[in-house]
Legacy VTK file of the C-alpha trace (Angstrom):
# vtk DataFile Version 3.0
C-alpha trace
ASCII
DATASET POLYDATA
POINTS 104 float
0.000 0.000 0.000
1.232 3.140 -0.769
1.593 6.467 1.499
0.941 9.673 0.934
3.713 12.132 0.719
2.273 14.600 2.740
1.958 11.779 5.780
5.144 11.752 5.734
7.477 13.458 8.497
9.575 15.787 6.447
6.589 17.076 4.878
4.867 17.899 8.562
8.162 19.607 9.967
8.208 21.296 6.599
4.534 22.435 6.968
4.972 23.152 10.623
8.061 25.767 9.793
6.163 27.230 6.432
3.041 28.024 9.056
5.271 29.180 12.419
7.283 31.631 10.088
3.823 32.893 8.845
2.629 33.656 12.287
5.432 35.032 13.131
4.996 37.438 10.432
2.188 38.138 11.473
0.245 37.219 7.756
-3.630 37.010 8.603
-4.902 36.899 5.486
-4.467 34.238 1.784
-2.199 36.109 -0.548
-4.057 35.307 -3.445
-7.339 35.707 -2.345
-7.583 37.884 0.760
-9.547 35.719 3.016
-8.508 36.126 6.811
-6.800 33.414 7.757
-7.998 30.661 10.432
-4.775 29.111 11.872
-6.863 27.002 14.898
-9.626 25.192 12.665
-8.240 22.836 10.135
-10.749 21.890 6.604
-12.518 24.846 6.607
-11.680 26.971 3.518
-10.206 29.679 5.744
-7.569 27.122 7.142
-4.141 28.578 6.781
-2.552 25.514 4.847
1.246 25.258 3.589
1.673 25.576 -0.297
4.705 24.898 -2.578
4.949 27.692 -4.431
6.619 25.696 -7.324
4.672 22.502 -6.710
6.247 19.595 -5.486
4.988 17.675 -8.880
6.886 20.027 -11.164
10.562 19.745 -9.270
9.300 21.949 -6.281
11.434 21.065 -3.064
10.456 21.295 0.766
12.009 24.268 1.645
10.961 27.472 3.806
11.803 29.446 0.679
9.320 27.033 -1.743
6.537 27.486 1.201
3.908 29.651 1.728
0.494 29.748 3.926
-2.401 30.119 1.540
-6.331 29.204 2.389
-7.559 25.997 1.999
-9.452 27.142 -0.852
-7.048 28.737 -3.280
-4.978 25.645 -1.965
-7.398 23.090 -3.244
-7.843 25.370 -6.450
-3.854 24.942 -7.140
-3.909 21.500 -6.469
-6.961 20.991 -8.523
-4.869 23.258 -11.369
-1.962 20.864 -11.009
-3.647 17.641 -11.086
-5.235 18.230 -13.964
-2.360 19.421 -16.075
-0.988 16.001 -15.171
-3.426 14.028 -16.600
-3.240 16.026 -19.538
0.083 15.434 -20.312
-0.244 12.262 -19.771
-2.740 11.879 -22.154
-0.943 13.450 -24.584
1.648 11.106 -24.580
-0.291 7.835 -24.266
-1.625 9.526 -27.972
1.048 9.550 -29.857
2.120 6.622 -31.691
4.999 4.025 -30.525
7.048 3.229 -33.831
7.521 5.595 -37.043
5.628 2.983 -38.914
2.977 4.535 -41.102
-0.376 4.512 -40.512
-1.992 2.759 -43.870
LINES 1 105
104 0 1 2 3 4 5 6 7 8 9 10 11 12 13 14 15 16 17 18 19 20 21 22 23 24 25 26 27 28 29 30 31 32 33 34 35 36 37 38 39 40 41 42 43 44 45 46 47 48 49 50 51 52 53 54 55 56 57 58 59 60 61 62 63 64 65 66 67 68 69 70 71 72 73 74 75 76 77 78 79 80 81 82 83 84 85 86 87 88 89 90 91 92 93 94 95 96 97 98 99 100 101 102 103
């Protein structure tokens, strides 16, 4: 069975400093959105939630200068963004043929 990345322990400490340097900022509110930030209620779509600003998918690496608090929200929207561009580019190369052979 495989785990998911985000259970794992680096990626906690690494959300743990990414959030305690964002308090200590004092940064109430989502950069990209502007919702006020809840740091004491998790799944709500005002939870403060750590976010690799180059994702971790595309070569992004855990590192207090890749991280950023966003809302859960614009966080789910990235991921969302992500995903799907994924699958697309998978798709596009499951489409294109194997061999130079021609088609006839």
């Amino acid at each position: 069975m495989t785990t998911s990345r985000t259970g794992t322990t680096r990626h906690k400490q690494w959300r743990t400093r990414v959030i305690t340097r964002a308090k200590n900022q004092n940064q109430t509110t989502c950069p990209l959105c502007g919702t006020p930030l809840n740091y004491h209620t998790p799944r709500q779509p005002n939870s403060a939630e750590a976010d690799h600003i180059i994702p971790y998918a595309q070569g992004g690496t855990d590192t207090l200068e890749n991280g950023r608090v966003i809302c859960r929200q614009c966080n789910q929207k990235l991921g969302a963004i992500t995903g799907n561009a994924r699958k697309n580019r998978r798709k596009t190369h499951a489409a294109k043929p194997t061999d130079n052979r021609s088609q006839w």
